[in-house]
N, C-alpha and C positions, 0 to 999 in steps of 0.2 A: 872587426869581429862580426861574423854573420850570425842576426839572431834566425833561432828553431822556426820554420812557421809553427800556429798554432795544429798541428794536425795530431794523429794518432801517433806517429813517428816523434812528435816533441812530448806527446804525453809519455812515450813509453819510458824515453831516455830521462823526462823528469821524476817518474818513479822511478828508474833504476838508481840516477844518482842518489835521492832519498833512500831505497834500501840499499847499495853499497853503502851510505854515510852510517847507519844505523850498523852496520856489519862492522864496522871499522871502529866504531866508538865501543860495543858492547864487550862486557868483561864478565867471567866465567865466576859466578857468585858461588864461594862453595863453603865448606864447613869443615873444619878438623875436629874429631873428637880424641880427649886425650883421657887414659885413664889412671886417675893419680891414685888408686888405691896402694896402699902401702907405702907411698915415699916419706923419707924422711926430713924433715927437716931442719937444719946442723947449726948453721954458723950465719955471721952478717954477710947482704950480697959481695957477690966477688971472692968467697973463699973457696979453696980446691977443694973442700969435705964438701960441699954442698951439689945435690943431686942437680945436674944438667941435663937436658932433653932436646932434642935439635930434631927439627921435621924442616923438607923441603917442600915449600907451596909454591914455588914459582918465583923467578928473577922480577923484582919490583913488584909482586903482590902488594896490596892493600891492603891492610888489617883492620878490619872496622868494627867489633865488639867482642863480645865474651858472654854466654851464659854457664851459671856451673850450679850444682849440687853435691853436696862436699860435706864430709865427716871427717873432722879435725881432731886430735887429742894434743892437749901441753903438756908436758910433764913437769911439774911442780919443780922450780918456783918459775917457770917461763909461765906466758900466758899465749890466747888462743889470739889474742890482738897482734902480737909478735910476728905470727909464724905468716909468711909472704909467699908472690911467686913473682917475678918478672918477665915480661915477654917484650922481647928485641930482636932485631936480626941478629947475624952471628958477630958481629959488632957492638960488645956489649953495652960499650958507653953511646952510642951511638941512639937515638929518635925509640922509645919503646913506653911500656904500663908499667908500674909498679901498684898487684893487685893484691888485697887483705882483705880474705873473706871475713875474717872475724872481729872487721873492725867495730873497736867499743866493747868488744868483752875482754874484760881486765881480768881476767880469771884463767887458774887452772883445769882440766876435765877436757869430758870431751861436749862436742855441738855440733847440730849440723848448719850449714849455710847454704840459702839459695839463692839466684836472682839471676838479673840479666844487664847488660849495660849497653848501650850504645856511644862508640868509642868516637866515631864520626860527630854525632851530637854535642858531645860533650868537648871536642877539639882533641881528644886521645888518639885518633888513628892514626896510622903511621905506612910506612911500606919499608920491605924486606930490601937486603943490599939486591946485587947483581947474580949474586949467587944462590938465591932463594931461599936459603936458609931463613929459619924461625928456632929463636935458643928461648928457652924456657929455664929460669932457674929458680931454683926450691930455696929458701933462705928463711934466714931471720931479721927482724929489727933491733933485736938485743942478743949478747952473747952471756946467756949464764951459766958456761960452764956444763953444761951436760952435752952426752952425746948419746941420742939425740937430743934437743930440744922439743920435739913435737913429732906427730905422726899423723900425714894424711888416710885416713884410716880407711876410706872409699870415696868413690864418686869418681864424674867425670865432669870435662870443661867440655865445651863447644864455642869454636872460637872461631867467626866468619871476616872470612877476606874472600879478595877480589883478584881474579887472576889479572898481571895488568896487558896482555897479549889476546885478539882474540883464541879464539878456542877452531881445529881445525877446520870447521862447518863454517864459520865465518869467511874464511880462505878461500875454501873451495868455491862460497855462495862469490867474494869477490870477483877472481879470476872469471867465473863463468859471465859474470856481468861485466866483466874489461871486454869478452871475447865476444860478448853480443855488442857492445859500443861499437868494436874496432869492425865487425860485420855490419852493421846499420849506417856505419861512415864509410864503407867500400860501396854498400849500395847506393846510397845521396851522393859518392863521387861519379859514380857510373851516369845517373841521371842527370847530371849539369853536363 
C-alpha cells in the first residue's frame, strides 16, 4: 500500500473521505404529526373495533420518542388510565411502545395530558419493518362493555424517527466525491 504524501492532494482526499463518511452515516431526523382528535377508543389491544392508523416513514426508520398534548374523556365506568395507543410497525406483535397518557388517573371525565419522552433514552426506540410502515392502534386496557369506551377528544402526537437511508443530497454530495477521488487518482497515475 502506497501512503498519500503529506501535500495538499492527501489533505484534500483526507477531508473528502471525512465528509463522504459523515454523508453516509447521517439520517434524515424528522417528525410525524398525528392528529387524534376524535378517535375512539373501543376494546383491548388487537381487537378489529379498535381504530388503526398506518403512516409510512421509511423502510427501517428509527423511532426515537413521542411528545403529545391530548384531551381524553372515559366514559363511566371505564377510566382515563385504561384508555391506550400502540405504536409498532405493521407487525403488530413485533418491537414497538405501548403509550398511556393518563396513567394514574383512576377516574372517569375528561383531562388533558401533556409531556415528552425520549424513547432512545429510556431503551423504547425501535425501527419500522422493510416496508415502512408505522401502525398506530387506539385501545384499551380493560374491556367494560361500552362502546365506546373513551374518547380522544383533541390534540396531537409528534412522534420523531429517523430515516435509516441517506436523504438524496447525501447521494449526490457522495457520487461527486467518488468522481473527484477517481479524477485526483488518474491524475497521481499520469505523474508517476
Amino acid at each position: 500500500m502506497k501512503a498519500i504524501p503529506n501535500t495538499r492532494t492527501g489533505a484534500l482526499l483526507g477531508g473528502l473521505a471525512l465528509l463522504l463518511a459523515m454523508a453516509s452515516a447521517s439520517a434524515r431526523a424528522d417528525s410525524l404529526v398525528v392528529d387524534v382528535t376524535g378517535i375512539a377508543s373501543r376494546d383491548l389491544l388487537g381487537s378489529s373495533a379498535n381504530t388503526v392508523l398506518s403512516f409510512n416513514i421509511g423502510a427501517g426508520s428509527h423511532v426515537t420518542g413521542l411528545s403529545w398534548d391530548v384531551t381524553l374523556q372515559a366514559l363511566a365506568p371505564s377510566w382515563l388510565s385504561e384508555m391506550q395507543l400502540s405504536f409498532s410497525g405493521s407487525d403488530a406483535s413485533g418491537p414497538g411502545v405501548l403509550f398511556t397518557p393518563g396513567l394514574g388517573s383512576d377516574q372517569s371525565g375528561s383531562a388533558q395530558f401533556s409531556g415528552q419522552s425520549s424513547w432512545t433514552a429510556q431503551g423504547l426506540d425501535f425501527r419500522v419493518g422493510t416496508d415502512g410502515v408505522l401502525r398506530l392502534e387506539f385501545s384499551e386496557a380493560a374491556a367494560d362493555g361500552l362502546t365506546p369506551d373513551g374518547i380522544w377528544k383533541s390534540g396531537h402526537l409528534h412522534l420523531d424517527y429517523a430515516a435509516a437511508v441517506p436523504e438524496p443530497a447525501s447521494y449526490g454530495l457522495m457520487g461527486l466525491g467518488l468522481l473527484l477521488l477517481l479524477g485526483l487518482q488518474q491524475r497521481q497515475a499520469r505523474k508517476d
